[in-house]
VODRENVO-584741 format. One record per residue (C-alpha): residue number from 0; residue in three letters; x, y, z. Coordinates in pm, whole numbers, always signed. Example, Ala and Ser with C-alpha at 12.3 -4.5 7.8 and 13.67 -1.06 7.14 Angstrom:
   nr  rest      c1      c2      c3
    0   ala   +1230    -450    +780
    1   ser   +1367    -106    +714
***
This chain:
   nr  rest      c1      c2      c3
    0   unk   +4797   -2310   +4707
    1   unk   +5093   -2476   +4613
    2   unk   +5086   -2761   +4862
    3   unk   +4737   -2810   +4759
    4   unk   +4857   -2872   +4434
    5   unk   +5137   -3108   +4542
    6   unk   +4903   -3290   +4738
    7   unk   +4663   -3358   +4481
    8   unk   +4951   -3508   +4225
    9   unk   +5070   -3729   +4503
   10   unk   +4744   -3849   +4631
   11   unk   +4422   -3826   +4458
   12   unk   +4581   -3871   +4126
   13   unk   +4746   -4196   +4230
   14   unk   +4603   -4374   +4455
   15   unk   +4226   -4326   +4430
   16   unk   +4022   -4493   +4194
   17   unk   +3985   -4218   +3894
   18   unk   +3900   -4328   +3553
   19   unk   +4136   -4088   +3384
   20   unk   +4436   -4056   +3159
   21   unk   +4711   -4273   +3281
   22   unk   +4948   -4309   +2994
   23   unk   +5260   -4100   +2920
   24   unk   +5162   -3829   +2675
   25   unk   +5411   -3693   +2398
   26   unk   +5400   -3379   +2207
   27   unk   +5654   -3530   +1933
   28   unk   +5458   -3880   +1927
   29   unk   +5492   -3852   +1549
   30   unk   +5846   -3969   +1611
   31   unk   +5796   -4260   +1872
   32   unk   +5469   -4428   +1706
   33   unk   +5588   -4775   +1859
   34   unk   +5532   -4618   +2208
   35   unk   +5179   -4617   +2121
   36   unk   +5127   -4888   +1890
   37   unk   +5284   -5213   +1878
   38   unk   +5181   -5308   +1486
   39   unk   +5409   -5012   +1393
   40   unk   +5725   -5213   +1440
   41   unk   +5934   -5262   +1145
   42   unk   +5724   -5049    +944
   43   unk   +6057   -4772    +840
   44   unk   +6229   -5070    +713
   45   unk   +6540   -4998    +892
   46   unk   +6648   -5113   +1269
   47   unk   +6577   -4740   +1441
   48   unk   +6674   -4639   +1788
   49   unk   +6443   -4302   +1928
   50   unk   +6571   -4141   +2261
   51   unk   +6261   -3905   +2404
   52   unk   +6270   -3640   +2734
   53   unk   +5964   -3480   +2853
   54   unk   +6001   -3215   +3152
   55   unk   +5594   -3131   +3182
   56   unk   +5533   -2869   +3376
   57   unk   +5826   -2650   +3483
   58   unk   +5824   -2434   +3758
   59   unk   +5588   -2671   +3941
   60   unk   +5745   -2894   +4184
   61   unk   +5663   -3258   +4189
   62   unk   +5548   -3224   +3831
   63   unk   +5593   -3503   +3549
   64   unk   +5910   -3612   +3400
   65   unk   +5953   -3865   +3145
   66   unk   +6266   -4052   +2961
   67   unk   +6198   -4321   +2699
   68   unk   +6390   -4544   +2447
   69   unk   +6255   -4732   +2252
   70   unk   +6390   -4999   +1940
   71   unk   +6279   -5141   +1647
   72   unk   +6379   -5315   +1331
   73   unk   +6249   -5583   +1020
   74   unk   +6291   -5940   +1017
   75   unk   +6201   -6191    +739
   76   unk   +6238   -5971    +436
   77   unk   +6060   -5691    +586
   78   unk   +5742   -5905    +669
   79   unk   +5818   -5911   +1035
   80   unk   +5882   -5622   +1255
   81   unk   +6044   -5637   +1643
   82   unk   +6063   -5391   +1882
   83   unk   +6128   -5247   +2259
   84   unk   +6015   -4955   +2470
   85   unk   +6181   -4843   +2757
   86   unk   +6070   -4573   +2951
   87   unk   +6025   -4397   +3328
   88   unk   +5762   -4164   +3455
   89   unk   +5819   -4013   +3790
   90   unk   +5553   -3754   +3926
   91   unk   +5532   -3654   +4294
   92   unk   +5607   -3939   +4524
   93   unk   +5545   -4200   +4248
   94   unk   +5773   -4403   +3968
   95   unk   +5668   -4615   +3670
   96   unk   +5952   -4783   +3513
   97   unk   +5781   -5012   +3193
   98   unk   +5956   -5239   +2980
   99   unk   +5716   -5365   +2620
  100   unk   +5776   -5593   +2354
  101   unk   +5673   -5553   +2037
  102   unk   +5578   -5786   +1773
  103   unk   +5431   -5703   +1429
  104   unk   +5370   -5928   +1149
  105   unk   +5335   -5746    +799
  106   unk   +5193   -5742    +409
  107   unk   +5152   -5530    +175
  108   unk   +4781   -5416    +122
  109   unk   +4723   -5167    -154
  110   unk   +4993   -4914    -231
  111   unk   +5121   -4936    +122
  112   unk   +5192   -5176    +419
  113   unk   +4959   -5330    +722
  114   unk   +5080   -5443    +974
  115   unk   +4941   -5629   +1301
  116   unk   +5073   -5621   +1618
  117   unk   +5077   -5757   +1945
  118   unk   +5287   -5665   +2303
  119   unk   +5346   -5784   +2610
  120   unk   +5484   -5531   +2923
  121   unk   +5606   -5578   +3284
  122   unk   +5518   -5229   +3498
  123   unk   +5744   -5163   +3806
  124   unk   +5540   -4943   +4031
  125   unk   +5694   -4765   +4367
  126   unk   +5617   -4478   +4575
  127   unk   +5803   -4316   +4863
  128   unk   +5547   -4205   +5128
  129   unk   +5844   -4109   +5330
  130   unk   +5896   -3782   +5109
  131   unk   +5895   -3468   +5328
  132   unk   +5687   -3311   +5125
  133   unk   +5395   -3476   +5256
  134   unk   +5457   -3523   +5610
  135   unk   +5236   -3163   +5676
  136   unk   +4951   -3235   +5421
  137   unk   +4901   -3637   +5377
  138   unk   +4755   -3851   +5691
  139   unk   +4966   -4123   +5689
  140   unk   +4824   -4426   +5834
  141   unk   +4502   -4291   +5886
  142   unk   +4400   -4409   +5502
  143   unk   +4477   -4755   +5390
  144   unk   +4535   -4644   +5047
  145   unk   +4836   -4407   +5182
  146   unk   +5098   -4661   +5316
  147   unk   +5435   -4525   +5501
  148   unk   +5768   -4602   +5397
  149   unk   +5815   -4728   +5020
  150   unk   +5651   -4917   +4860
  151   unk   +5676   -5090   +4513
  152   unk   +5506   -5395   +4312
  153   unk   +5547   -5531   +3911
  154   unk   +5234   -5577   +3715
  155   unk   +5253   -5754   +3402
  156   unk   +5000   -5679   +3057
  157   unk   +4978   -5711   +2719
  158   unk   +4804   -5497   +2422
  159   unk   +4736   -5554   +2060
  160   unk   +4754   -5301   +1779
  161   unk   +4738   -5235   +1400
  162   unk   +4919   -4953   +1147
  163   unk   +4899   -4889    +785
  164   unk   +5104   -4695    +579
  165   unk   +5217   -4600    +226
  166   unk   +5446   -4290     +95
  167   unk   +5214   -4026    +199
  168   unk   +4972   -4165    +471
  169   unk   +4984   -4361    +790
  170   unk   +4682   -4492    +989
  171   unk   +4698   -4693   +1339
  172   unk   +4451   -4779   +1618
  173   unk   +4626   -4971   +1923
  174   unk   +4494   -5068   +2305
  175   unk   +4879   -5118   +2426
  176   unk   +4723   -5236   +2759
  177   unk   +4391   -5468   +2824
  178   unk   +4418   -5541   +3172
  179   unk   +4233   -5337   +3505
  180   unk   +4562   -5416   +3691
  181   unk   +4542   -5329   +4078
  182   unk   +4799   -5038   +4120
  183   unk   +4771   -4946   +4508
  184   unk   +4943   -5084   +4749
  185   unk   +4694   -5219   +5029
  186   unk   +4695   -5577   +5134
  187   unk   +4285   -5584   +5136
  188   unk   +4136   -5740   +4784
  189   unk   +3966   -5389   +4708
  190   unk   +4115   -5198   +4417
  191   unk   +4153   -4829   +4595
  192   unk   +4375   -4768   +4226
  193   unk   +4398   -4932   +3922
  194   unk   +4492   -4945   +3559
  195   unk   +4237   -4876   +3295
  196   unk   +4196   -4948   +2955
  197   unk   +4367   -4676   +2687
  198   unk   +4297   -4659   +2295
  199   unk   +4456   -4471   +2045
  200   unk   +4414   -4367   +1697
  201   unk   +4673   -4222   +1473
  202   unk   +4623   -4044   +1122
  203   unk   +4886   -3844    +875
  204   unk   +4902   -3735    +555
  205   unk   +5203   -3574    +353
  206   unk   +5034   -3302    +102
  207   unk   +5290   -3170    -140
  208   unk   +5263   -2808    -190
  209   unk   +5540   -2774    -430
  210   unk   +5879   -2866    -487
  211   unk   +6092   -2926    -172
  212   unk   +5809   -2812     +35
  213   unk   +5501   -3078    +192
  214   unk   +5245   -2969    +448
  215   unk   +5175   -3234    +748
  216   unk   +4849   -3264    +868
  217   unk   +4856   -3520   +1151
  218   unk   +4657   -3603   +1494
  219   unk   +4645   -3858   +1761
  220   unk   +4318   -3931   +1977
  221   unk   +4342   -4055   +2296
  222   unk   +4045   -4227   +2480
  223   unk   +4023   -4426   +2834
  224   unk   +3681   -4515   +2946
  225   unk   +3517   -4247   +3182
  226   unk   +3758   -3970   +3106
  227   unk   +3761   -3670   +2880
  228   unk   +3803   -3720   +2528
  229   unk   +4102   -3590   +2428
  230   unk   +4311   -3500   +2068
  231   unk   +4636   -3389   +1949
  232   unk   +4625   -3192   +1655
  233   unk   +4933   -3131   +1420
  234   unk   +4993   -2910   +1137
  235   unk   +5383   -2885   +1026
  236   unk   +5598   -2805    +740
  237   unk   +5868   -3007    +539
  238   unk   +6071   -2824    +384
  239   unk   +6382   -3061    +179
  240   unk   +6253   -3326    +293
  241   unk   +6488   -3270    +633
  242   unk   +6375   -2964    +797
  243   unk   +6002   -2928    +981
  244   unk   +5852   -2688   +1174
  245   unk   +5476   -2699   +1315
  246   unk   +5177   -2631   +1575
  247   unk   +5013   -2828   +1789
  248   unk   +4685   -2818   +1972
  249   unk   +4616   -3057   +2276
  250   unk   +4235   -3094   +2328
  251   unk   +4207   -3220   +2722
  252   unk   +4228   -2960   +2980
  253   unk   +4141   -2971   +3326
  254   unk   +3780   -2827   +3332
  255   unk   +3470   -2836   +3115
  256   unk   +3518   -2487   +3043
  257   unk   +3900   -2488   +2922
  258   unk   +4026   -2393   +2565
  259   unk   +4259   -2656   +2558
  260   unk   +4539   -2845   +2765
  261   unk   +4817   -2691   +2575
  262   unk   +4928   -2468   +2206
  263   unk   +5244   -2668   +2110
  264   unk   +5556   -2560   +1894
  265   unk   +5775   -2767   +1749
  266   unk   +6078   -2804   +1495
  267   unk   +6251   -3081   +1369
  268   unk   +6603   -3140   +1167
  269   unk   +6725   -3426    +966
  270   unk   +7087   -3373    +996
  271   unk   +7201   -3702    +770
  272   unk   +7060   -4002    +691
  273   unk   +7089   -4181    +984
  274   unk   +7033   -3871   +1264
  275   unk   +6725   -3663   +1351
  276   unk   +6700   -3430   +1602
  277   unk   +6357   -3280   +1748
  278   unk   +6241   -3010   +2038
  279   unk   +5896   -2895   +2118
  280   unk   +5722   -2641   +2382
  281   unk   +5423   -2685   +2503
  282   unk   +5213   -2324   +2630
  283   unk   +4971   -2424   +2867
  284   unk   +4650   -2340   +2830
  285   unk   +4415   -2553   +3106
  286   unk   +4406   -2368   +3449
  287   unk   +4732   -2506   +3578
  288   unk   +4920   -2221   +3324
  289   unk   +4952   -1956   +3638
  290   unk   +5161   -2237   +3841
  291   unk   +5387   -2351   +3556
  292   unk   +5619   -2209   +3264
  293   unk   +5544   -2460   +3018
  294   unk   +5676   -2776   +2862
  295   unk   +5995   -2911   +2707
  296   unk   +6036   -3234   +2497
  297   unk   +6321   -3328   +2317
  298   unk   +6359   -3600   +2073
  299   unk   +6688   -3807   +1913
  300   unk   +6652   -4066   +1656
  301   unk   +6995   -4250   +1463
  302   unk   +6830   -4558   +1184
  303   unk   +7104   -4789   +1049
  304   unk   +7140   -4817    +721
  305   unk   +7076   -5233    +627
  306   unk   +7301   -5457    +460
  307   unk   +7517   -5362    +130
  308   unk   +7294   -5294    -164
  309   unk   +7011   -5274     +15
  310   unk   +6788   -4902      -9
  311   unk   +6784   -4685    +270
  312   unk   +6463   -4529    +344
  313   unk   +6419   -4248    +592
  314   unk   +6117   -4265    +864
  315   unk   +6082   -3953    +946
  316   unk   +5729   -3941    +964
  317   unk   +5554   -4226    +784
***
């Protein structure tokens, strides 16, 4: 059973064309909006830095792993916003190594701030066919779409988003990616794999409760054309204004019949001004939960304070 399941992550997930969820997935997404959305650049007035690791899946081997960095800051008087993700997915045989930039123009609208954004990314693609652990269970060279050796190519794209937000509520919709890019590695002009079209939308409000203490109801959909519909759903607690604590609830899953992809707890501290520090653990719920022990993430964020007399403002979540 288990090399059935390796084989299936290598190969039919990969390589075959499947209208399905291609995009890294976060639990703590609250905390890297830009990865997502290229309009929210700039928006927590101060240049931020956000340092995210995702081990999905442990226990199971060839399962996802993802590391991503990503930068942003305001230009112009806070009207423009810049920023860059950085970030590598590796599952099974295959690497994605993607490099974005971000650019956001933005005006106040109402009691808050909307900004409009545009990016443009260059995709570094490889897989190593050569990996033992297909020699017994792939046919290599008996399928053009499974190659031998490694193999590796760049595709370039570019997305568009937008993002509001005031003191207490944030909005966003983004398609980071427009283009149906081929992603397999076959010399013929048929697309056995490629990219498909994502969209995301992004909502959270800040509720106070009483004093020192806010509740956080936040969620993120996630659609791609031909695939399941799937949500994140986030509930969490502020308490000081530095220290959260929450639950999660991941739509997806891998059947028509599942519960869920995954129940999802997470804290969060704001150690000083300039440092927050977040983990999260994903239970999985979708029938892969007998094969795995769940999920960690953890999250690092340091915002410089701007120039002398200047305010700083914290972006913690909004």
């Amino acid at each position: 059973m288990k090399n059935v399941l390796i084989t299936l992550l290598f190969v039919f997930g990969f390589t075959l064309v499947l209208n399905a969820q291609q995009e890294h997935q976060y639990t703590q997404w609250m905390y890297n909006k830009l990865g997502y959305n290229p309009a929210y650049a700039g928006s927590s007035f101060n240049p931020c830095i956000t340092g995210l690791y995702r081990n999905q899946w442990l226990g199971l081997e060839g399962s996802p792993e993802t590391q991503a960095l990503s930068f942003d800051m305001p230009l112009s008087n806070d009207r423009v916003g810049v920023g860059v993700n950085l970030y590598r997915n590796a599952v099974g045989i295959t690497d994605l190594i993607s490099l974005d930039g971000a650019y956001a123009y933005r005006f106040q609208l109402g009691n808050g701030y909307l900004g409009l954004g545009v990016q443009a990314s260059l995709r570094y693609w490889s897989q190593d066919y050569s990996d033992p652990r297909l020699s017994s269970t792939v046919p290599i060279g008996q399928d053009q779409a499974i190659q031998s050796g490694e193999v590796n190519k760049y595709v370039p794209d570019f997305g568009a988003g937008l993002y509001y937000n005031t003191e207490r509520f944030y909005f966003g919709v983004s398609v980071p990616r427009f283009l149906n890019n081929k992603i397999d590695f076959d010399d013929t002009d048929v697309k056995i794999g490629k990219e498909t079209q994502h969209a995301f939308l992004m909502a959270g409000y800040k509720l106070k409760l009483k004093e020192n203490l806010d509740l956080l109801p936040q969620l993120l959909f996630k659609y791609a054309a031909n695939a399941p519909f799937d949500v994140d759903l986030n509930l969490s607690v502020l308490i000081q204004d530095k220290y959260s604590a929450g639950l999660s609830y991941r739509l997806g899953g891998s059947s028509p019949d599942s519960i869920g992809e995954s129940l999802d707890l997470l804290i969060g501290a704001q150690f000083t001004n300039n440092v927050f520090a977040g983990v999260s653990w994903d239970f999985t719920l979708s029938e892969i939960k007998d094969f795995n022990d769940g999920t960690l993430e953890i999250a690092l964020r340091y915002c410089f304070e701007q120039s002398e007399g200047e305010e700083f403002q914290n972006p913690r979540f909004f």
